[in-house]
C-alpha positions as CSV (number, residue, x, y, z in Angstrom):
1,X,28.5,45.6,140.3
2,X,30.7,47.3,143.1
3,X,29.3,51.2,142.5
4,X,31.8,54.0,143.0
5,X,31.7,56.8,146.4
6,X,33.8,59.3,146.3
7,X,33.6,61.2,149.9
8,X,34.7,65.1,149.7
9,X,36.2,65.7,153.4
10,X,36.7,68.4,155.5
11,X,39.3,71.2,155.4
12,X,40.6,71.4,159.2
13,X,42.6,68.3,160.5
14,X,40.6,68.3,163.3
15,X,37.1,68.2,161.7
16,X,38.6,65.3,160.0
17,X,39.2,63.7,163.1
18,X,35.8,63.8,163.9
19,X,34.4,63.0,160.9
20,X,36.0,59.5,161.3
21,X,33.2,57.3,162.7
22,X,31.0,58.6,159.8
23,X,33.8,57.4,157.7
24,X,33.5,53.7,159.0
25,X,29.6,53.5,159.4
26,X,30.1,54.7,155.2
27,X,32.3,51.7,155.2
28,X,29.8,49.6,157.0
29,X,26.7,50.8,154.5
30,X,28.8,50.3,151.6
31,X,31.0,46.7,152.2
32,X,31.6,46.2,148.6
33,X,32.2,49.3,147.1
34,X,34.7,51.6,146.3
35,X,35.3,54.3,148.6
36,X,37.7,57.5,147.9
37,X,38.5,60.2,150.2
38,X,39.1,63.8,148.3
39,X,40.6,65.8,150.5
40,X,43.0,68.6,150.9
41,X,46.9,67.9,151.1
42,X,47.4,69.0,155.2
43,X,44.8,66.7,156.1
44,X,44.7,63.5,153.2
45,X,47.5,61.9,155.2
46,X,45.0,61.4,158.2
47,X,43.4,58.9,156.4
48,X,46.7,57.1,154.6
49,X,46.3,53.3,156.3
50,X,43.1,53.6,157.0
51,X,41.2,50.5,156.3
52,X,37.9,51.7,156.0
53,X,39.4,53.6,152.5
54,X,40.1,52.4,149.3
55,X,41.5,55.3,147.3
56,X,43.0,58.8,147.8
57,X,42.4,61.5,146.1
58,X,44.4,65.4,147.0
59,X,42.8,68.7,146.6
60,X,45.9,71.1,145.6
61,X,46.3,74.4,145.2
62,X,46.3,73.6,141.4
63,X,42.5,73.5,141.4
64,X,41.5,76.3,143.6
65,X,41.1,79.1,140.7
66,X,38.0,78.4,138.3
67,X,40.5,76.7,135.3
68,X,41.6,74.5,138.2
69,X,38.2,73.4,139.3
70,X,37.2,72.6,135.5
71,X,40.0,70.1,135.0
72,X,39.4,69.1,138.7
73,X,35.7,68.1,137.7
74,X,36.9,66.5,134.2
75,X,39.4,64.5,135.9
76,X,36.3,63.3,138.8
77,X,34.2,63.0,135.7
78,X,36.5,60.3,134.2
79,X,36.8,58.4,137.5
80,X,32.4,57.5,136.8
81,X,31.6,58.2,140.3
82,X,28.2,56.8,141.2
83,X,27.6,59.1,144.1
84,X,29.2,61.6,146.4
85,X,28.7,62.5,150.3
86,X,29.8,65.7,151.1
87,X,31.3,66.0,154.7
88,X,32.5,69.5,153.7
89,X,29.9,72.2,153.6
90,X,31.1,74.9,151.5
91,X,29.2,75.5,148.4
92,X,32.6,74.5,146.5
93,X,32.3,71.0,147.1
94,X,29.1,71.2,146.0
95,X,29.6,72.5,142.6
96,X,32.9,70.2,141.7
97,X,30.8,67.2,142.2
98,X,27.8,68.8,139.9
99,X,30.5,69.7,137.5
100,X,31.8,66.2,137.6
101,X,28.1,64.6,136.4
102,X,28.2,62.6,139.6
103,X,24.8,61.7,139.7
104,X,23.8,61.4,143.4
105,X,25.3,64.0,145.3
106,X,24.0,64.0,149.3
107,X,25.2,67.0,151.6
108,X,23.4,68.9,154.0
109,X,21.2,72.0,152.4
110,X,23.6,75.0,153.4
111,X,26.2,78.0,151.9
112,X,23.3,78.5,149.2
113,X,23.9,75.3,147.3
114,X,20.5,72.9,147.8
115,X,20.2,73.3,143.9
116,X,23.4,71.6,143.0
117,X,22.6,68.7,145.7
118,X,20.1,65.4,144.6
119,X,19.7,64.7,148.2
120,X,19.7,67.9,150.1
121,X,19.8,67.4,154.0
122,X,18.3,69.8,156.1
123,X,19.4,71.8,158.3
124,X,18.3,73.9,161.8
125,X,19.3,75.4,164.8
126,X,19.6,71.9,167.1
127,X,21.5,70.1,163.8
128,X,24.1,73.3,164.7
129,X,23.8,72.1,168.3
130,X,25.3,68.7,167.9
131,X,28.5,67.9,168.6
132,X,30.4,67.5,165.1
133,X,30.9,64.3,165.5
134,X,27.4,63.3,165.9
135,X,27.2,66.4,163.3
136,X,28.7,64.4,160.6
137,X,27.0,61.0,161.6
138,X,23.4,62.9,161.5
139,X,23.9,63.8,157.7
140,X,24.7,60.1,157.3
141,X,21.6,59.1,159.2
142,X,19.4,61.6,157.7
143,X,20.5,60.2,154.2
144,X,19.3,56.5,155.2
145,X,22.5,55.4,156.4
146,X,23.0,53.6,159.6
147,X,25.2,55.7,161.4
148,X,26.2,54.8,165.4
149,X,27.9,56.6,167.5
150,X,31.3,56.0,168.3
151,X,34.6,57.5,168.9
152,X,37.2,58.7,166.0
153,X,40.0,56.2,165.5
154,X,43.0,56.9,163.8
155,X,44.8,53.7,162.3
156,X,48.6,53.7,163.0
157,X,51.0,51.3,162.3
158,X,53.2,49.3,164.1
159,X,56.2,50.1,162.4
160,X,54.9,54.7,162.8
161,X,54.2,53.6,166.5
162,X,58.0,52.5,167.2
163,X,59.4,55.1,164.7
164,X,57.7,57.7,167.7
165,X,58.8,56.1,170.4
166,X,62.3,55.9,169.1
167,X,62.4,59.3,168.6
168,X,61.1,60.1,171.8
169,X,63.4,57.9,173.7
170,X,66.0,60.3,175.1
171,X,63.2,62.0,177.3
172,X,62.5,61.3,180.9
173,X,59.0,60.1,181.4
174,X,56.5,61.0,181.5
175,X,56.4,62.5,178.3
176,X,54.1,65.2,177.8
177,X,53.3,66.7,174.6
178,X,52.8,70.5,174.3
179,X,50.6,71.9,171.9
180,X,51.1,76.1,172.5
181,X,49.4,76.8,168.5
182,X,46.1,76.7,167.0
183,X,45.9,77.1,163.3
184,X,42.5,79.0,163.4
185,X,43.4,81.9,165.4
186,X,45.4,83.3,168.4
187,X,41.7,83.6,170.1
188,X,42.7,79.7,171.2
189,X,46.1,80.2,172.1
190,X,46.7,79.9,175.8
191,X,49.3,82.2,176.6
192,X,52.8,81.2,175.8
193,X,54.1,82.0,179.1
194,X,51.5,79.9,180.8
195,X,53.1,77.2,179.0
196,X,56.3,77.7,180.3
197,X,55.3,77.6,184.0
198,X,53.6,74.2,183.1
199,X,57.0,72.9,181.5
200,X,58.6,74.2,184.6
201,X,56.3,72.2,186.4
202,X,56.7,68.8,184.9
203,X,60.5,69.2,184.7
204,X,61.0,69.8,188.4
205,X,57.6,68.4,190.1
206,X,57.0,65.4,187.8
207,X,60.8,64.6,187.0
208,X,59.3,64.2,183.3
209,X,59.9,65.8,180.1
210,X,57.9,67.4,177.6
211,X,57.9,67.4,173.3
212,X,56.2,70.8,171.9
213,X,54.6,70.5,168.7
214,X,52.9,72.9,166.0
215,X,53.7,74.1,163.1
216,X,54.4,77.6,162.7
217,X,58.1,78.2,163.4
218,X,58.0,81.9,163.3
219,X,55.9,81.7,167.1
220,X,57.9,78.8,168.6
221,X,57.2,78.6,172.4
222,X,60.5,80.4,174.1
223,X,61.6,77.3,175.9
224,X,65.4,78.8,176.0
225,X,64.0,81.3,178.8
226,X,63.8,78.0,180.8
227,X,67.6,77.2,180.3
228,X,68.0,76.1,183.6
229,X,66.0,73.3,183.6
230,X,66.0,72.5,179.8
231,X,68.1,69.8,178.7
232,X,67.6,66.8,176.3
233,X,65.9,64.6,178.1
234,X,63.7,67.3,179.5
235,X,62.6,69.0,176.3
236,X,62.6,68.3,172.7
237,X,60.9,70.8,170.2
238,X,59.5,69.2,167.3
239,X,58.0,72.9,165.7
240,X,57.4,72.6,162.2
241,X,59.6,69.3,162.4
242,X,56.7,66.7,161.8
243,X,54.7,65.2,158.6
244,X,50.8,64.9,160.0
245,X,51.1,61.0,160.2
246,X,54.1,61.2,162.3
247,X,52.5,64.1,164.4
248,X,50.0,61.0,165.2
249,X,51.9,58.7,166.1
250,X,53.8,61.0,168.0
251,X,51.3,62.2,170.3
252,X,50.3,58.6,170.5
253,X,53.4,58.0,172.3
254,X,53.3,60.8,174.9
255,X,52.0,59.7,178.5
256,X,49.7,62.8,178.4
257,X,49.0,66.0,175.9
258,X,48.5,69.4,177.4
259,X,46.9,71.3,174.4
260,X,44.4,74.5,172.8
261,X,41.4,73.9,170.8
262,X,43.4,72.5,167.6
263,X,44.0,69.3,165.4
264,X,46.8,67.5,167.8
265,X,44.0,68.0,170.2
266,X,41.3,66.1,168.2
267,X,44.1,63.5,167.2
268,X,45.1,63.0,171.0
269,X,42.0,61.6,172.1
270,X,41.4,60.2,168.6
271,X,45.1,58.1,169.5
272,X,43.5,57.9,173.0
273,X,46.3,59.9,174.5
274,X,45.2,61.6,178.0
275,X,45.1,64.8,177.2
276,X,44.0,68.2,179.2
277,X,42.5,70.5,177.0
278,X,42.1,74.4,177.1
279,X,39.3,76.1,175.6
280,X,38.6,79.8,175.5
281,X,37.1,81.2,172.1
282,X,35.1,78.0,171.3
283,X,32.9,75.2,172.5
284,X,33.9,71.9,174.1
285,X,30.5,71.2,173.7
286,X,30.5,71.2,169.9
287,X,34.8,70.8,169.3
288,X,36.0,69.3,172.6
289,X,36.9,66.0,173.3
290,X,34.0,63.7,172.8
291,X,31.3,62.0,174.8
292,X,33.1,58.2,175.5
293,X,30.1,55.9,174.9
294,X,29.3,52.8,176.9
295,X,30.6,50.2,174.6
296,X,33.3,52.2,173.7
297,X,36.4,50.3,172.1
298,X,39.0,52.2,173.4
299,X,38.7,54.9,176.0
300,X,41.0,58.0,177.3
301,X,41.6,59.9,180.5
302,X,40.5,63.7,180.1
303,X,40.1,66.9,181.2
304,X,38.6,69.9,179.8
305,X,39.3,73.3,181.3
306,X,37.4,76.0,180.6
307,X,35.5,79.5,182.3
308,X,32.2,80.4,181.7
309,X,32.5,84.5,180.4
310,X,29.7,86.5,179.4
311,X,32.0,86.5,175.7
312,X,32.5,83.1,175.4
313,X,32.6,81.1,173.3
314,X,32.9,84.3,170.7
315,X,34.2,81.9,167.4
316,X,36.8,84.9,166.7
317,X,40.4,84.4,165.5
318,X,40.8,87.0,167.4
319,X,39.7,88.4,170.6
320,X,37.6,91.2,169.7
321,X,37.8,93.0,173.7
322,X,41.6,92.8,173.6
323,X,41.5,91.0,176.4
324,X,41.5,87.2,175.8
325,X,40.4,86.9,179.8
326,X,38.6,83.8,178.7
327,X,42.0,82.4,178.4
328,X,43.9,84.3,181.0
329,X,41.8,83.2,183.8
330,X,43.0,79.9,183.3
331,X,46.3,79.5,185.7
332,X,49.1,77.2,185.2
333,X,48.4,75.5,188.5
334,X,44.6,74.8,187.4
335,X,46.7,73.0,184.0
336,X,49.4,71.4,186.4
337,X,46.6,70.1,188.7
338,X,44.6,68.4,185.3
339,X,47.7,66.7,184.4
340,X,48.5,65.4,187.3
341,X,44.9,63.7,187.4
342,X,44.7,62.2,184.6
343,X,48.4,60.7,184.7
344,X,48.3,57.2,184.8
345,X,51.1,55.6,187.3
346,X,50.2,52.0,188.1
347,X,51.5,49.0,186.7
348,X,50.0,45.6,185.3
349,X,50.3,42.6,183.6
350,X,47.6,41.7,180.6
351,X,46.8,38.2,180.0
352,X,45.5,36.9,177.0
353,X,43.0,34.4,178.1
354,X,42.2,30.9,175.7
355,X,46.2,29.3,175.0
356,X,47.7,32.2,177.9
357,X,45.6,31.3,181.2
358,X,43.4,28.7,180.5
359,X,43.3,26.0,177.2
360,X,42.5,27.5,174.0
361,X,39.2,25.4,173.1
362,X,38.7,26.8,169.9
363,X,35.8,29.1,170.5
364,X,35.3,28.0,174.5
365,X,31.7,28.3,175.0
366,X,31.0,25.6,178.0
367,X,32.5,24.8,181.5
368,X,33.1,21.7,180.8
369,X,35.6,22.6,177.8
370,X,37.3,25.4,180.8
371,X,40.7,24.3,182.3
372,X,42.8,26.6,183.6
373,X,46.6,26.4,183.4
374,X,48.6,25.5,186.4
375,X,50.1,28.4,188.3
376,X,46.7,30.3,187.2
377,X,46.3,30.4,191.4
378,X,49.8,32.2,191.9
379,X,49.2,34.8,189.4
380,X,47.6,37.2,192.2
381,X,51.1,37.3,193.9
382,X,52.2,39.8,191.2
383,X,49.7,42.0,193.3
384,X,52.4,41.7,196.3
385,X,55.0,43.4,193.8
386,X,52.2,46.4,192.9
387,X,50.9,44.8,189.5
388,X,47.1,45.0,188.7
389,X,46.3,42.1,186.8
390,X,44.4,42.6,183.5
391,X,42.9,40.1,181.2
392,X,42.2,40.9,177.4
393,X,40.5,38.5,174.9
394,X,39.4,38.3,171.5
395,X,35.9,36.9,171.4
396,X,34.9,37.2,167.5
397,X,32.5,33.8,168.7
398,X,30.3,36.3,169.7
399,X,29.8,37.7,166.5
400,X,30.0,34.5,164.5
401,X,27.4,33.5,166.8
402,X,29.2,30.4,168.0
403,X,29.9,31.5,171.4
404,X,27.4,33.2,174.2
405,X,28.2,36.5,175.2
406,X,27.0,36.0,178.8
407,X,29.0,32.9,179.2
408,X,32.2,35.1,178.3
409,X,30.8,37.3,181.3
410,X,31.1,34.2,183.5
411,X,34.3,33.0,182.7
412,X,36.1,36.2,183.0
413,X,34.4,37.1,185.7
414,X,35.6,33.6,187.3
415,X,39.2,34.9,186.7
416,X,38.4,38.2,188.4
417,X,36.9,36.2,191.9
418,X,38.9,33.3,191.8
419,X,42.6,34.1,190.8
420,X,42.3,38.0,191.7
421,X,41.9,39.5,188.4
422,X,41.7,43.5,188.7
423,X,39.5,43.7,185.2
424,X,38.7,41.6,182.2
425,X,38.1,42.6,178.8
426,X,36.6,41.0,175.7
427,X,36.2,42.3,172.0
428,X,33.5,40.8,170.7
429,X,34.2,41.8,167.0
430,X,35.4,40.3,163.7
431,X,38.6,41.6,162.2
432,X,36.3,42.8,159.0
433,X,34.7,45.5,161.7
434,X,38.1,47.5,161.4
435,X,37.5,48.1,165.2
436,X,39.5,49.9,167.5
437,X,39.8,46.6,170.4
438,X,41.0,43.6,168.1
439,X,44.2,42.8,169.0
440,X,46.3,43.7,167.8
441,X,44.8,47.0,168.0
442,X,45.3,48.6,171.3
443,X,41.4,49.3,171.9
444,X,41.8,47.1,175.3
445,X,44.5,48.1,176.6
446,X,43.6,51.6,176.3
447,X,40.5,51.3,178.2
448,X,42.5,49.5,180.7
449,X,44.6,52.7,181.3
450,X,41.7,54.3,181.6
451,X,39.7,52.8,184.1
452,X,42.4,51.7,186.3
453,X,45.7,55.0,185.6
454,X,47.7,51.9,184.2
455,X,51.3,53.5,182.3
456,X,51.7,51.1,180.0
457,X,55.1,51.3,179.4
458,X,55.8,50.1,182.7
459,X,53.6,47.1,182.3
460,X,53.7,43.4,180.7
461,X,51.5,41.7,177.9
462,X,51.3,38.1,178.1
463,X,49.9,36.2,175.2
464,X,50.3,33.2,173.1
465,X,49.9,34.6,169.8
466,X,50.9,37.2,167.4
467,X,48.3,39.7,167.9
468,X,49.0,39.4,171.6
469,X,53.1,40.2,170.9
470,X,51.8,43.0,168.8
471,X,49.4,44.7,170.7
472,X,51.7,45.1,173.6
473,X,54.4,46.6,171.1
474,X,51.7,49.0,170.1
475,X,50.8,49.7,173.5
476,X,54.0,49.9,174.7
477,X,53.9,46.9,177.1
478,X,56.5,45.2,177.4
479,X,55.2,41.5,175.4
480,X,56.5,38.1,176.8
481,X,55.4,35.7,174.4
482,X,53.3,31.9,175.8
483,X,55.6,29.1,174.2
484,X,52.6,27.2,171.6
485,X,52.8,24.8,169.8
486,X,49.4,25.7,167.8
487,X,50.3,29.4,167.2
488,X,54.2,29.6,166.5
489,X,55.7,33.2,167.0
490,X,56.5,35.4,164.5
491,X,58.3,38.3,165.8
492,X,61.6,38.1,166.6
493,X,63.6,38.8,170.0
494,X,60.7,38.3,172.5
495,X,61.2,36.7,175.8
496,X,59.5,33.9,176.1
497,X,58.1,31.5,178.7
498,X,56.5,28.0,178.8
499,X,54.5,27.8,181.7
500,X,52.9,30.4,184.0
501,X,55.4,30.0,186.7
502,X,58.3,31.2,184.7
503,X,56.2,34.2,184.8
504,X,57.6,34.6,188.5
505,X,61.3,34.7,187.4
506,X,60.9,37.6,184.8
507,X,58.6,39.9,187.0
C-alpha cells in the first residue's frame, strides 16, 4: 500500500527554489507514494505543475495563532500521513506534525525541537557551511535517502511560457528584467539610482528594453526620472503586477535578469535565465546562484558581483554602520559590463537527429542501421549566413538499456566532423525522470545558450516530432516542423518542410 508524505516547505520563495532537487530525489525515493507539499500561500504556487507533487496543501494566516494550529493539526491528522520531512526548520513545523500523530517525522535537530522529531538530523558548523541547496539534499541523505546533486528546476508550461512572451512583446530586445527589491531587508537592495544608470544603459547602449519586477509598490524604482529615454518598448514596470507563477515565467522570457539577493533571483537561474546578481549583506556562497554540475540538464550564463568588506556578509535587514558600502562600491559600469558578458547574441539552428538528419531506426544503436538524409552535407552552409549548427536528441535507449551510450558519442560526434556540427546534445533519460533536458523541456537548448551565447529567439528548431515543435516554442526558437509520415504533427500553424534542402529556402 502506497504510504502517505507530506513535505512541510520553506517560508522564503527563494529557499523553495533551492529546495527543489531535494523535492525530486523525494520523488525518486518514494515512486509510488503520495507526496504533498504544505506550504505557505506566497510560495505554494512555486510548486503548482510540478510533476514530482501530488497534492497541495496552503499554510494561511488562519492557522498561525495557537486555535489555528490545533484545527491545522486535526485537519493533517485526518489526512493519515505516514511520515513527514521537514525542509523548514523552525520549531513550528515541528510541533504541527507531532500534533498531527504523524508517526515519523525527520528534520534536522535545531530551534530546540529534537524531542518532537522521530528522526532527528544533526546538525554542526560545516552542515551551516553548505550551500542550501546541498543543505536541503544533506538532510535527505542523512535520513537514508539518495539525494544527488543537481540544479533547481521550475516546471512551466507551454501555454505560462507564451502568456510571458505575449506580454512582453512590445519591448525591444533584449529584454532585461530588473529586480531593484528584496523582501528580507534593504541591507540587499542595490541602490535605486544605480539601477537607473543601468536602465539608462541598456536603453541607449544595448538598444534593448527592460521589465522591473517586485512587489512592493510603495518603493517602485523612479523610472519617470528617465523620461527621456522611457517609452513602451523601452520599459514596462510590472511592480506588484504579477501572481508568483507568472513572475516565473516571466523572467523566463527575459534575455537576461539583473537582480539583488532575492526570490526572482533564485527563480532566474532556476528558469535558467542569465542573470547578474548583486550581493552585499549575504553569501553567494550559501544563497547565490548555484554550483552548475557536470552532467547538468540545463545550464545558465552567470555572474555574481560582489566586494569582499571586513562587514560582509553581516545577515542584517539592515545595515547596521549606516553605510551599506558593501553595496555602494558596486558601480553601474561594473553591472553594465556583467551584462554585457553574459548576453547571448549568436544565432543557430537545432536539429533533432533520428527522423530530422538521419532515419529514425527506432532506437539506432549500430552503423549499419545509420543513413543520413540527403542534403545532411549542405547543412554547414547555414554557417556562411552566421548560424551555429546545434543538434539535440532524445536518447531514453540509454536508460532502457537498449542503446550504448558511447555509440551515441560516435554518431554525434560524426555529425560534428563530418557535416560541421558546432555541438551535439543527448538526454539520456526517460520521461518518468521528470528531467529538466527531455524534450520537450528546454534542458538542451538551454545548455546550448550557454556554452555557445546562442539568443534563442533569433534561432530555428528543426524536428520531426511534437516534442521537437514544442521545445522550440518553449525555448523561443522559431520550430519548422520535418514532414513524417510516422509521427504526424499536432500543433497547428508550423512551417513545414519535406526534405532538408527546403531548409535553404526558409533560412
Amino acid at each position: 500500500m502506497a504510504s502517505k508524505i507530506l513535505l512541510r516547505e520553506v517560508n522564503w520563495v527563494g529557499d523553495a527554489v533551492m529546495t527543489l532537487p531535494a523535492l525530486r530525489a523525494l520523488r525518486n525515493a518514494y515512486k509510488d507514494d503520495r507526496i504533498t507539499v504544505f506550504a505557505k500561500e506566497s510560495v505554494l504556487p512555486l510548486f503548482e505543475n510540478d510533476p514530482n507533487v501530488d497534492a497541495l496543501i496552503s499554510y494561511t494566516k488562519a492557522y498561525e495563532q495557537l486555535l489555528g494550529k490545533l484545527r491545522l493539526s486535526s485537519m493533517l491528522r485526518a489526512e493519515k500521513f505516514d511520515e513527514a520531512i521537514l525542509f523548514q526548520n523552525a520549531f513550528d513545523a515541528a510541533l504541527i506534525t507531532f500534533l498531527a500523530g504523524i508517526k515519523k517525522r525527520i528534520g534536522y535537530d535545531r530551534d530546540a525541537r529534537g524531542l518532537l522529531l522521530t528522526q532527528r538530523i544533526p546538525i554542526n558548523k560545516q552542515t551551516l557551511k553548505l550551500h542550501h541547496v546541498s543543505y536541503y539534499l544533506n538532510l535527505l541523505r542523512e535520513a537514508g535517502i539518495v539525494a544527488p546533486y543537481r540544479l533547481p528546476w521550475i516546471y512551466l508550461t507551454l501555454a505560462e511560457r507564451l502568456s510571458a512572451r505575449e506580454t512582453l512583446r512590445p519591448l525591444k530586445r533584449p529584454v532585461i528584467g530588473i529586480n531593484p527589491q528584496a523582501a528580507y531587508g534593504s541591507a540587499k537592495c542595490w541602490p535605486a539610482n544605480n539601477y537607473l544608470s543601468v536602465i539608462k544603459y541598456i536603453a541607449t547602449e544595448l538598444n534593448g528594453s527592460v521589465v522591473i519586477f517586485g512587489t512592493d509598490t510603495a518603493n517602485k524604482l523612479p523610472v519617470d526620472s528617465l523620461k527621456d529615454i522611457v517609452t513602451e518598448s523601452t520599459c514596462m514596470d510590472l511592480t506588484g503586477k504579477t501572481s508568483l507563477r507568472q513572475l516565473c515565467a516571466l523572467i523566463s522570457e527575459c534575455d537576461a535578469v539583473i537582480t539583488n539577493d532575492s526570490g526572482p533571483m533564485h527563480i532566474a537561474y532556476a528558469t535558467a535565465t542569465p542573470l547578474v546578481a548583486i550581493f552585499g549583506s549575504t553569501s553567494f556562497e550559501l544563497t547565490g546562484p548555484p554550483e552548475i554540475p557536470k552532467d547538468c540538464q540545463f545550464s545558465f550564463p552567470s555572474k555574481v558581483l560582489h566586494n569582499s568588506l571586513d562587514c560582509s556578509p553581516c545577515f542584517k535587514r539592515t545595515c547596521p554602520h549606516g553605510h551599506l558600502k558593501c553595496m555602494t562600491s558596486i558601480t553601474p559600469e561594473q553591472v553594465s559590463e556583467a551584462l554585457k558578458n553574459i548576453l547571448c547574441t549568436r544565432k543557430a539552428v537545432f536539429f533533432d537527429r533520428d527522423g530530422t538528419i538521419c532515419e529514425d531506426a527506432h532506437y539506432l544503436n549500430d552503423f549499419k542501421d545509420f543513413k543520413p538524409f540527403e542534403g545532411c552535407e549542405d547543412l554547414i552552409k547555414f554557417k556562411d549566413n552566421g548560424y551555429l549548427l546545434i543538434g539535440v536528441t532524445n536518447q531514453s535507449g540509454i536508460a532502457r538499456g537498449i542503446v550504448n551510450e558511447a555509440f551515441v558519442n560516435k554518431i554525434n560526434t560524426l555529425f560534428i566532423e563530418k557535416y560541421g556540427f558546432d555541438g551535439f546534445y543527448y538526454c539520456k533519460h526517460i520521461s518518468a525522470d521528470k528531467c529538466a533536458c527531455r524534450k520537450p523541456s528546454p534542458g538542451m537548448l538551454y545548455k546550448a545558450r550557454t556554452d555557445f551565447k546562442i539568443d534563442l529567439k533569433n534561432s530555428f528548431m528543426v524536428g520531426d516530432k511534437d516534442a521537437d515543435i514544442n521545445v522550440g516554442l518553449s525555448a523561443g526558437a522559431t520550430p519548422i516542423y520535418m514532414e513524417s509520415k510516422k509521427y504526424p504533427p499536432t500543433v497547428p500553424n508550423i512551417q513545414m518542410i519535406s526534405s532538408l534542402q527546403e531548409l535553404h529556402n526558409i533560412l
